[in-house]
N, C-alpha and C positions, 0 to 999 in steps of 0.2 A: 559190193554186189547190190547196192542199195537198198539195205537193210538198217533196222537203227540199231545201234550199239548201243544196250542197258548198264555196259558192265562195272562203268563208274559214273552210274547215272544217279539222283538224287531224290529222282519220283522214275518209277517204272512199271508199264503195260504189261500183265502174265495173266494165264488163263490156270486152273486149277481145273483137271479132269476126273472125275472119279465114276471108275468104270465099275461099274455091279452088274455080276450076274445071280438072279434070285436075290438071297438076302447077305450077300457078301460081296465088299469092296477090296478093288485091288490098291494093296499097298507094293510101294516101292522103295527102297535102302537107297539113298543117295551114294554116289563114289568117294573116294577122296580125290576124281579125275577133274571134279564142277567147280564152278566159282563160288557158290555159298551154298551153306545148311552142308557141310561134308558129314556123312554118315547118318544123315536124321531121317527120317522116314514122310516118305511123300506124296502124293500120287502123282497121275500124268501129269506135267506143267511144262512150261516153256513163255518165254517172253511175245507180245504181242511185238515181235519188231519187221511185222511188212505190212500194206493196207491186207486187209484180206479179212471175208468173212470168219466170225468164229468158229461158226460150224467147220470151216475148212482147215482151220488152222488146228484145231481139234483131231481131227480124223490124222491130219498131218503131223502132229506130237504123239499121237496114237500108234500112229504105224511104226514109225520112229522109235520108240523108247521099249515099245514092246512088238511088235508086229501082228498086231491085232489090225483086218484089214476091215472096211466100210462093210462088205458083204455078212460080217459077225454083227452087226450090230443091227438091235431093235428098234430105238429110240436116243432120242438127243434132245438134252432140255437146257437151256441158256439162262441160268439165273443171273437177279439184280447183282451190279459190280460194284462193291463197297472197296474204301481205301484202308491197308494199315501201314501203319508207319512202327520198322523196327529200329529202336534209341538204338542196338550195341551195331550195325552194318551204315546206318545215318540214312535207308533208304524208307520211300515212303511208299509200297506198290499198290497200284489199282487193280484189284483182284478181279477174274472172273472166271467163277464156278461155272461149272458143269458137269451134268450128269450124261456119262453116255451107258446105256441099258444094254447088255447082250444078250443075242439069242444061244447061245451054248458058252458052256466056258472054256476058251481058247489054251494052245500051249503058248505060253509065255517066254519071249525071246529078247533078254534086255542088250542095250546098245551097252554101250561105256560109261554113263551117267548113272549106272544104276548097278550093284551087286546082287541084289537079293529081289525077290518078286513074292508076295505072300497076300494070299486072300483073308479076311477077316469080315465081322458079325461089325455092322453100323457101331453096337452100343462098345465093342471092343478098341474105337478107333483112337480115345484119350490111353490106353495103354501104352501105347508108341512114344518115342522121342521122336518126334513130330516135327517140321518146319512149324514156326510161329504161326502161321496162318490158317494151317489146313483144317483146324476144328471150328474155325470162324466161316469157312465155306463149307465144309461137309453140311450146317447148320441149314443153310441155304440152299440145298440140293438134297439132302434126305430128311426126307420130310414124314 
């Protein structure tokens, strides 16, 4: 469908979303249904694998993983895309944060990628079994 395939890629394009309303971020339970991080805790993400703005591609992992639609939402902020590279998967991803702000806080509808949906306090967010990444972008979106 001409889309790029990540999924035994060696460097890979993803966006990291964290969706706050007031002063709490939604966290997400990965499946055991996904290809990596099974069970670690996340927020919105998904691979950059079409051209497309990331604001779009954003609202589009948004709607998707929870069904939180464009009209709930306040603000969208595009932070700087830093690289990490995980030694135990041999991948190396270009991350990029974002904060999307909501105006009320939605009921939460997760797809298959996800079990568990839970709002949490910024300073709370290293309590999690976390993907590798998410406290290296939370860093750069709550500020």
């Amino acid at each position: 469908d001409g889309r790029i395939d990540y999924h035994n890629a060696k460097k890979a394009f993803v966006i990291t979303c964290f969706v706050k309303f007031n002063d709490e971020i939604l966290l997400l339970k990965r499946s055991d249904k996904v290809g990596t991080y099974k069970n670690k805790w996340n927020v919105v993400a998904g691979y950059l694998d079409e051209i497309k703005p990331l604001r779009q591609k954003a609202l589009e992992e948004l709607s998707e993983e929870t069904k939180i639609t464009k009209d709930k939402i306040s603000r969208i902020e595009v932070a700087e895309p830093f690289e990490f590279h995980d030694e135990e998967i041999e991948t190396t991803f270009v991350v990029h944060p974002i904060l999307i702000e909501l105006k009320e806080k939605p009921e939460i509808k997760l797809d298959f990628e996800h079990t568990e949906a839970r709002w949490v306090k910024k300073e709370d967010l290293s309590k999690y079994d976390a993907v590798p990444n998410m406290l290296e972008s939370a860093k750069r979106v709550l500020k």
